[in-house]
DSSP file (Angstrom, degrees, kcal/mol; ACC not computed):
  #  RESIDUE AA STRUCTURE BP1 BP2  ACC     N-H-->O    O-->H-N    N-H-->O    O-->H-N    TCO  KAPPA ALPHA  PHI   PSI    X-CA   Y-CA   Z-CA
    1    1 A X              0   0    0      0, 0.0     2,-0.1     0, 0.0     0, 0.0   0.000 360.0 360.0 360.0 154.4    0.0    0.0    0.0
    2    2 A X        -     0   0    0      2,-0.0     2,-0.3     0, 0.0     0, 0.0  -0.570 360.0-160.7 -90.1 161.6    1.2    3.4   -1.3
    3    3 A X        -     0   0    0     -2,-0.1     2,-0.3     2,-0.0     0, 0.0  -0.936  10.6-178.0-130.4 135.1    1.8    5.7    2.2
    4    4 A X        +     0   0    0     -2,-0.3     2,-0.3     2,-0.0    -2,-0.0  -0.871   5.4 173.9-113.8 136.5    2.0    9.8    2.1
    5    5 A X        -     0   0    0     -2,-0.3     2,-0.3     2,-0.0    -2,-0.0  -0.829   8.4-175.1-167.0 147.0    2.5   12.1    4.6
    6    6 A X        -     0   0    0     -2,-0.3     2,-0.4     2,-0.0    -2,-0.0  -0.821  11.9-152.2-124.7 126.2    3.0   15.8    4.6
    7    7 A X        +     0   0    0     -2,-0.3     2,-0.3     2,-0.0    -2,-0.0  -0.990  22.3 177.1-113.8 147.2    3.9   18.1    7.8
    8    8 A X        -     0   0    0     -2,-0.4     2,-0.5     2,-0.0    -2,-0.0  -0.950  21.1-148.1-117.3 163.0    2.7   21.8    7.7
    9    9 A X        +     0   0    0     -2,-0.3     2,-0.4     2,-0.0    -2,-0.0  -0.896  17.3 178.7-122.4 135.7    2.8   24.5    9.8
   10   10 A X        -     0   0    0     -2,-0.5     2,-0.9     2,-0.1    -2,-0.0  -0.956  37.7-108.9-130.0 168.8    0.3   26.9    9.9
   11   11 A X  S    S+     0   0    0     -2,-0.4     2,-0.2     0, 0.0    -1,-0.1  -0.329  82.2  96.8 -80.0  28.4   -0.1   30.2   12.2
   12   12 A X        -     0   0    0     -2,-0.9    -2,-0.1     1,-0.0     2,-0.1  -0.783  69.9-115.0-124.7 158.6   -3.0   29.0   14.4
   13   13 A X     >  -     0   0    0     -2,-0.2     4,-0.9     1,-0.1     5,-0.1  -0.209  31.3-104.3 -75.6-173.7   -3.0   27.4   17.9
   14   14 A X  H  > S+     0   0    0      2,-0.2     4,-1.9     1,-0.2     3,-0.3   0.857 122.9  41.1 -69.5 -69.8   -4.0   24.2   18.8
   15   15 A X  H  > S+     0   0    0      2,-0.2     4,-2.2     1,-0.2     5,-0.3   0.930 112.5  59.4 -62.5 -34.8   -7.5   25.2   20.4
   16   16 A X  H  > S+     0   0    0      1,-0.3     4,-1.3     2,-0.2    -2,-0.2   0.941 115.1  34.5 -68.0 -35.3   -7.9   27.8   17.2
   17   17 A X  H  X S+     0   0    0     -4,-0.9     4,-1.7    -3,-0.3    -1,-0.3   0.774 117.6  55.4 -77.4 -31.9   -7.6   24.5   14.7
   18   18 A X  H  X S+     0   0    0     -4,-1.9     4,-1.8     2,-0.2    -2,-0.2   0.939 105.0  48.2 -83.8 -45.6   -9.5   22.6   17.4
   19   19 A X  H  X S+     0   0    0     -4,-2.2     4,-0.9     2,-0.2    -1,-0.2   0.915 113.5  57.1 -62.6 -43.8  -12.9   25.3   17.5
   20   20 A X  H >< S+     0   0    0     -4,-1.3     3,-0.5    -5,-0.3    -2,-0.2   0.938 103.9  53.1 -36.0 -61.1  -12.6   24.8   13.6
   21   21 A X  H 3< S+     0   0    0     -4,-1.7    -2,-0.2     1,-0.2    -1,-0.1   0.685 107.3  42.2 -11.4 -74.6  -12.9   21.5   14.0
   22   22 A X  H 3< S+     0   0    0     -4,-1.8     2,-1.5     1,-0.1     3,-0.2   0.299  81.0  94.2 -91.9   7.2  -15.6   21.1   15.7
   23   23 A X    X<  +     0   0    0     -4,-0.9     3,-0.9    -3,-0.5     4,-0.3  -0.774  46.0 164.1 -78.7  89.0  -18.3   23.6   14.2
   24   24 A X  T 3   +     0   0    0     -2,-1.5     3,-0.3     1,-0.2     4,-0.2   0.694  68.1  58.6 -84.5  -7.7  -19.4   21.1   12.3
   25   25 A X  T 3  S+     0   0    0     -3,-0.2    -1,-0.2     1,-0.2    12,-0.1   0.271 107.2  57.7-102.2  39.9  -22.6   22.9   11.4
   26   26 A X  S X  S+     0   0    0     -3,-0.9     3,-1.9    -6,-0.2     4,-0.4   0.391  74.1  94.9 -84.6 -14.9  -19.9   26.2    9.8
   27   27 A X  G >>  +     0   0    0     -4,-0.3     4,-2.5    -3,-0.3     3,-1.2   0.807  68.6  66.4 -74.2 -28.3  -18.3   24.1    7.6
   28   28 A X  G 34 S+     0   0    0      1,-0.3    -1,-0.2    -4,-0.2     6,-0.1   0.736  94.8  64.7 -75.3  -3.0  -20.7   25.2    4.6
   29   29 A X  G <4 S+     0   0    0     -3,-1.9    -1,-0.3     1,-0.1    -2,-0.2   0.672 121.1   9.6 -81.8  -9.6  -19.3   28.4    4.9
   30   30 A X  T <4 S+     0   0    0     -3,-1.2     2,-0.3    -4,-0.4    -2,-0.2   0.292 102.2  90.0-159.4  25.5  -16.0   27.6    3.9
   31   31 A X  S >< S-     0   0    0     -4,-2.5     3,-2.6    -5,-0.1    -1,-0.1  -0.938  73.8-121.6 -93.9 114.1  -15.7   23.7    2.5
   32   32 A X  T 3  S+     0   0    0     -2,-0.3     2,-1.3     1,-0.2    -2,-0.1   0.104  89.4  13.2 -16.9 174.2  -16.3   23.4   -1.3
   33   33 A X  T 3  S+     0   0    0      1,-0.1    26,-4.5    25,-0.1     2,-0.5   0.095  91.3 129.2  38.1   4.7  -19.1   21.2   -2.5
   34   34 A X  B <   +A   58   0A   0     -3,-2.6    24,-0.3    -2,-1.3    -3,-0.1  -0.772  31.9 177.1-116.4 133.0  -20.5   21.0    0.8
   35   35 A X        -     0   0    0     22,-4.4    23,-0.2    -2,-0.5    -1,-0.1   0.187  54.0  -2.2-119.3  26.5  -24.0   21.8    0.7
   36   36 A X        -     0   0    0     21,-0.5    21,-0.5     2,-0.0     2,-0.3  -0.168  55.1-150.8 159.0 106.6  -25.7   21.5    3.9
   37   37 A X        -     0   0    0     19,-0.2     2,-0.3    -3,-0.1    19,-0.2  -0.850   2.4-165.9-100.0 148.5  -24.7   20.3    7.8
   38   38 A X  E     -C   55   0B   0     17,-2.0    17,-1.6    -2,-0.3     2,-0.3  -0.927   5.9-174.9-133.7 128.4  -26.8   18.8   10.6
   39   39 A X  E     +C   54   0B   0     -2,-0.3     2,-0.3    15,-0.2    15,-0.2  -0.897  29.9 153.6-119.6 133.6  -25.5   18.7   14.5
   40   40 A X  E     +C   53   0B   0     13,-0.9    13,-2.5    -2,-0.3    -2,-0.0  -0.880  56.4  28.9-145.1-179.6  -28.5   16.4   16.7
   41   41 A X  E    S+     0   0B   0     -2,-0.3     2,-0.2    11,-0.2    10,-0.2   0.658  80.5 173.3  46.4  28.4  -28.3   14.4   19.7
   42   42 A X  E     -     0   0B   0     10,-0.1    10,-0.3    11,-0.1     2,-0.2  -0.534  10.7-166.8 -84.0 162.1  -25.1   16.7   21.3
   43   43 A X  E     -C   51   0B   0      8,-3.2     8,-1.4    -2,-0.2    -1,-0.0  -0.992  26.6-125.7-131.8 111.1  -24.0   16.0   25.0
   44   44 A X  E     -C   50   0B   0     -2,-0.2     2,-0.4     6,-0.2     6,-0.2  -0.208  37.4-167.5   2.6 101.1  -22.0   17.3   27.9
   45   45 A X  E  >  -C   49   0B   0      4,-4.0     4,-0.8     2,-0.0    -1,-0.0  -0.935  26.8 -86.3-140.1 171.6  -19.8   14.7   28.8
   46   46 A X  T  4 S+     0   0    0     -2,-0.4     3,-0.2     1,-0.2     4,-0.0   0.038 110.2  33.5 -61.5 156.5  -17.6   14.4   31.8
   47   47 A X  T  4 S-     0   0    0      1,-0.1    -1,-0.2     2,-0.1     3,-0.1   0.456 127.6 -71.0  97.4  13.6  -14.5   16.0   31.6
   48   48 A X  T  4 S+     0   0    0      1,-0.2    -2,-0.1     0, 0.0    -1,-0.1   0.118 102.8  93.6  99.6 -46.7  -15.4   18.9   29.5
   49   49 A X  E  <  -C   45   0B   0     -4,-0.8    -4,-4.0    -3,-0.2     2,-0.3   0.179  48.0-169.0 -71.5 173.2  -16.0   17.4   26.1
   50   50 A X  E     -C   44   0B   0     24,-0.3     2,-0.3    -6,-0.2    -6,-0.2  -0.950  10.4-137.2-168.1-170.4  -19.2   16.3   24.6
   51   51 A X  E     +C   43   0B   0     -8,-1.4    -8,-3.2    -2,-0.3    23,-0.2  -0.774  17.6 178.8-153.7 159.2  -20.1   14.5   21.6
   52   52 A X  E     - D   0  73B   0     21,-1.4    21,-2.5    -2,-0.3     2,-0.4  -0.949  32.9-103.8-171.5 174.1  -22.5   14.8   19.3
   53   53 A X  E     -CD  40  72B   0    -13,-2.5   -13,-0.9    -2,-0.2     2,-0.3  -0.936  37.7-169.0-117.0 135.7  -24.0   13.2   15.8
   54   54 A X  E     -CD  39  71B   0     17,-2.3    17,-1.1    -2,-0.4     2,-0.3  -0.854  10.0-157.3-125.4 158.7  -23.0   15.3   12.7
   55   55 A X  E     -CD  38  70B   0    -17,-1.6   -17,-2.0    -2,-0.3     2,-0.3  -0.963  10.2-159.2-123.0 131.3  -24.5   14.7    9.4
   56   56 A X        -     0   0    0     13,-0.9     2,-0.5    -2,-0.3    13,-0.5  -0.819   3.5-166.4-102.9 110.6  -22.3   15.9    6.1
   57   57 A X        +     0   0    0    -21,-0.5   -22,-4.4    -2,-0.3   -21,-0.5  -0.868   7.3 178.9-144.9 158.1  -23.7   16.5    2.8
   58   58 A X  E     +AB  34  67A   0      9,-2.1     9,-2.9    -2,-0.5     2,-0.3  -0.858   5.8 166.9-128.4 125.7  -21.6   17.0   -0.4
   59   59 A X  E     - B   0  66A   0    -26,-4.5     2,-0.4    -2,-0.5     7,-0.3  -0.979  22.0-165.6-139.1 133.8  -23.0   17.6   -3.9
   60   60 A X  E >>> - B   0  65A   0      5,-1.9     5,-1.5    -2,-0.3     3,-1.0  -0.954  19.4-161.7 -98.4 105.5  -21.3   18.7   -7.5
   61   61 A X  T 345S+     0   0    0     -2,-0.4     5,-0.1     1,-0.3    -1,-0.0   0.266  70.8  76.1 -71.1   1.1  -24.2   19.4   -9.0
   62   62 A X  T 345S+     0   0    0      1,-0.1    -1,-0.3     3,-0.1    -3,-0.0   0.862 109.0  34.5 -71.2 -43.3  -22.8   19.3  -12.6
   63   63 A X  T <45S-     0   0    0     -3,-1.0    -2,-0.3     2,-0.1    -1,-0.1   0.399 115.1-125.8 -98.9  -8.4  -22.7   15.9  -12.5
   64   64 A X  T  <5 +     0   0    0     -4,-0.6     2,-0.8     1,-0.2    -3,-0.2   0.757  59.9 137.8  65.8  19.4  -25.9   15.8  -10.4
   65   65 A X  E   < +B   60   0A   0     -5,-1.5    -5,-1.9     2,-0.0     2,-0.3  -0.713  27.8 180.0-110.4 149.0  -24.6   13.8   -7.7
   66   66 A X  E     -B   59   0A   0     -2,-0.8     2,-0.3    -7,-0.3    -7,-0.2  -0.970   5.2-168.5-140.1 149.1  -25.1   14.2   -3.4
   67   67 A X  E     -B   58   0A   0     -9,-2.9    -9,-2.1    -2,-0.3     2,-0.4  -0.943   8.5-152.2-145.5 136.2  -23.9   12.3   -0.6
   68   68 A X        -     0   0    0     -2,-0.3     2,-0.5   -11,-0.3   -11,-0.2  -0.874  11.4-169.5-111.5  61.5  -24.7   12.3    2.8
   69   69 A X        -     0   0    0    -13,-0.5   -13,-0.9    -2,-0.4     2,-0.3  -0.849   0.1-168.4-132.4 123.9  -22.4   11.3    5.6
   70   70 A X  E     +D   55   0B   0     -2,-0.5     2,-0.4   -15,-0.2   -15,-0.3  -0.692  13.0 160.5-101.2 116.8  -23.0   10.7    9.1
   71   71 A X  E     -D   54   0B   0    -17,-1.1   -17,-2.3    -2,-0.3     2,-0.2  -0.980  33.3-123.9-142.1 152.4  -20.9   10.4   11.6
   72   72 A X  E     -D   53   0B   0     -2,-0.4     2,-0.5   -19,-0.3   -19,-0.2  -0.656  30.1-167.2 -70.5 128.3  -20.3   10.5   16.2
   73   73 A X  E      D   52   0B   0    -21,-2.5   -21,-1.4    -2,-0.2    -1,-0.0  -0.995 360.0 360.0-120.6 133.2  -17.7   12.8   17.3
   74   74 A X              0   0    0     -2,-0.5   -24,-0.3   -23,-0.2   -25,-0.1   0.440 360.0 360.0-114.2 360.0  -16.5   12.7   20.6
């Protein structure tokens, strides 16, 4: 299997990449193709953190195709 790996450095902290991160329902403001997010079911959990259920959906609409993809972040 082919393996890649890339380092960059970029001019953000850690929490500033990390608050990116987890707005998943921002992300159609500034990822291509991505045409619509869904946040449900988030939760507090101990320690600080929480979880939540994010749904993704992704279209190029030249080609007419959309995709939908759901996933738990903790």
């Amino acid at each position: 299997m082919t393996k890649f790996t890339v380092t960059r450095r970029v001019p953000f902290s850690a929490d500033q990449i990390y608050a990116i991160a987890v707005d998943v329902a921002a992300y159609k403001e500034f990822l291509p193709l991505m045409t619509g997010s869904t946040v449900r079911n988030r939760q507090k959990l101990p320690g600080g953190g929480e979880s939540f259920d994010a749904a993704l959906t992704i279209a190029y609409k030249k080609l007419n195709i959309s995709e939908t993809l759901t996933s738990r972040v903790e």
